[in-house]
C-alpha positions in Angstrom: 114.3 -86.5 63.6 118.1 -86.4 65.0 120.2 -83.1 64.7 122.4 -85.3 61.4 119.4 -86.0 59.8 118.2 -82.6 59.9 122.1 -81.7 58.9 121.9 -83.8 56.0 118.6 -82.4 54.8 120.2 -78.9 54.7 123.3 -79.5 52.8 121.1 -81.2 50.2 118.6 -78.3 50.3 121.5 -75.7 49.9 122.5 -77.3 46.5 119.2 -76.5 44.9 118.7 -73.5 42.5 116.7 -70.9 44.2 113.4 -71.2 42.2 113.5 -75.4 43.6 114.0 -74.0 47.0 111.1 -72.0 46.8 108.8 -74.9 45.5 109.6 -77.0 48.3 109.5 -74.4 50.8 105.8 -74.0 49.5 105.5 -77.1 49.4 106.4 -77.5 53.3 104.1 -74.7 54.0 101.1 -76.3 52.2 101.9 -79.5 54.5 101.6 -77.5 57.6 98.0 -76.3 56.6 96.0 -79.3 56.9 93.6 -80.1 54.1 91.5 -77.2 51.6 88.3 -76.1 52.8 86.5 -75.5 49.4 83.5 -73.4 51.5 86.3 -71.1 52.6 87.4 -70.7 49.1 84.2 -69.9 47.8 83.5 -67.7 50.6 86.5 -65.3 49.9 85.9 -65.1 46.1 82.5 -64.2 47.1 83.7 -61.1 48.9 86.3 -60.4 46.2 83.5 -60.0 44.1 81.0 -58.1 46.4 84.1 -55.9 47.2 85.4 -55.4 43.5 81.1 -54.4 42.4 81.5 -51.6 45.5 84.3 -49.8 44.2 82.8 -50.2 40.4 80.0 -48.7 41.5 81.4 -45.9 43.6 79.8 -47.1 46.6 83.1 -47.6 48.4 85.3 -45.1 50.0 88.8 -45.8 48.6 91.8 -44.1 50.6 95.8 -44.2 49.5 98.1 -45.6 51.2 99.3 -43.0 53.2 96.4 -42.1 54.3 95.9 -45.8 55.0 99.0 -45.9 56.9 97.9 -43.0 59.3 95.0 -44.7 59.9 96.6 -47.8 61.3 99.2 -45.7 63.5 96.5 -44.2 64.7 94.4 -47.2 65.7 97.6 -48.6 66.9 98.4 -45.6 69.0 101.5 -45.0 67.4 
């Protein structure tokens, strides 16, 4: 695709209300993912699940965020 063509494509996009902009942006994105994995769909609301039951039960540890954040700094070395 040419640098007008790409030109062109912008000034049409910029006249779009912001909520079409952001379908077609997603839209875009979806493109670039390549097609849906239903395993890997099924596999994450599997651990949503198994992770939702720990903290019902009290068998995980939950932390805020601050304390979250320090965390991370730390295992970053920050």
């Amino acid at each position: 695709m040419n640098t007008e063509t790409l030109d062109h494509l912008r000034s049409q996009i910029s006249t779009l209300s912001e909520s079409e902009r952001a379908a077609l942006a997603r839209e875009l994105i979806m493109s670039l993912d390549g097609p849906r994995d239903d395993s890997v769909e099924q596999a994450w609301n599997d651990e949503i699940v198994r992770r939702a039951s720990r903290v019902k039960s009290g068998e995980a540890t939950l932390i805020n965020r601050e304390e979250f954040r320090s965390k991370m700094r730390a295992r970053l070395g920050q």
